[in-house]
C-alpha positions as CSV (number, residue, x, y, z in Angstrom):
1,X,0.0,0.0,0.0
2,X,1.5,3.8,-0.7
3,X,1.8,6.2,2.2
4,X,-1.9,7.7,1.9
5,X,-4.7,6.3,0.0
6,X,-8.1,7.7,0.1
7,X,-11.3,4.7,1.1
8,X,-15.2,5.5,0.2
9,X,-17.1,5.6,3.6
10,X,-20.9,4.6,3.6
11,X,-22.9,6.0,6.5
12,X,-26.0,4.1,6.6
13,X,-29.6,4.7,9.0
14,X,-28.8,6.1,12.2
15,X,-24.8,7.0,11.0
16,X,-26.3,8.6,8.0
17,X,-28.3,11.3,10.5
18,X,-25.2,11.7,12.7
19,X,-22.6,12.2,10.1
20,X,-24.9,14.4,8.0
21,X,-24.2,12.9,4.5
22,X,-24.4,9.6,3.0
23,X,-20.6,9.2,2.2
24,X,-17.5,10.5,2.5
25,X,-13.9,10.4,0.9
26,X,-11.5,9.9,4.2
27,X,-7.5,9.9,3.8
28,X,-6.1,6.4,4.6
29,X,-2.4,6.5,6.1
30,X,-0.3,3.3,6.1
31,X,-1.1,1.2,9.5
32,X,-4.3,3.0,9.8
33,X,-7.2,1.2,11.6
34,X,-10.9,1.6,11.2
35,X,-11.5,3.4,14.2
36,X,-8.5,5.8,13.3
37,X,-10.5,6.7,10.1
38,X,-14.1,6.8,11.9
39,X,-12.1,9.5,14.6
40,X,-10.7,11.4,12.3
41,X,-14.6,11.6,10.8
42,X,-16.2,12.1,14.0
43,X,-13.6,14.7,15.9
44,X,-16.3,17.6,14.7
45,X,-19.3,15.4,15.0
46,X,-20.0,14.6,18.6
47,X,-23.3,12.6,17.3
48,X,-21.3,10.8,15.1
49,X,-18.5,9.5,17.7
50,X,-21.1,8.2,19.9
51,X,-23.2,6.1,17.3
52,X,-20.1,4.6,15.8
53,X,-19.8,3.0,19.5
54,X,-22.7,0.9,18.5
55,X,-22.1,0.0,14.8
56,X,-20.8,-2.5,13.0
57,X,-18.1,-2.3,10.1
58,X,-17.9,-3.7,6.7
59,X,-14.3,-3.3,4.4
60,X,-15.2,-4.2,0.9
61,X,-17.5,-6.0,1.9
62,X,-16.6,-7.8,4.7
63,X,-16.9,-7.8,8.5
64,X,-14.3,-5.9,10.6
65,X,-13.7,-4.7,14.1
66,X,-12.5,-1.3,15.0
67,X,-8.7,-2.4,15.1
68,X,-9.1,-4.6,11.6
69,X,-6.4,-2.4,9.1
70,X,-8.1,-0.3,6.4
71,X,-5.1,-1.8,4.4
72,X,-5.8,-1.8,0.5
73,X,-9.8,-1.5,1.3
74,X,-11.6,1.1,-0.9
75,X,-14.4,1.0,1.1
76,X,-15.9,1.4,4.6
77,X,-19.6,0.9,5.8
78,X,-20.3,2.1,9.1
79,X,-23.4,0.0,10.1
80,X,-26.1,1.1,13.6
81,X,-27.7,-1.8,14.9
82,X,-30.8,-2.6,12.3
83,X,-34.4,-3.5,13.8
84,X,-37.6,-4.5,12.0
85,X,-39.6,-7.1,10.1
């Protein structure tokens, strides 16, 4: 991976409200972690930081945890805990 890369971040539901947009184009540094990215995207949205708590994460496609590397991932979902029929 180069030094920076830039991933596609899906807010979905609940994220969606607290991060205001739909998506957003977050800088990736080498050794960066998925909560690294998700602080760097909630340190002016105090909403934001406290729904992440709750969500669960998808790179490409595929489950991660908060300290799962972003690595060569070109996208991020940030998912809220779902509920329904």
């Amino acid at each position: 991976m180069a030094e920076s890369s830039t991933v596609r971040v899906r807010f979905f539901a609940g994220a969606r409200v607290a991060a205001g947009t739909r998506q957003r184009a977050a800088q990736v540094n080498h050794g960066d972690r998925v909560r690294d990215v998700l602080d760097r995207l909630s340190a002016d949205r105090p909403d934001l930081a406290r729904v992440v708590l709750a969500c669960s994460f998808l790179l490409d496609g595929v489950s991660a945890r908060p300290d799962a590397p972003i690595g060569e991932s070109v996208e991020l979902d940030v998912l809220p805990p779902f509920s329904g029929g």
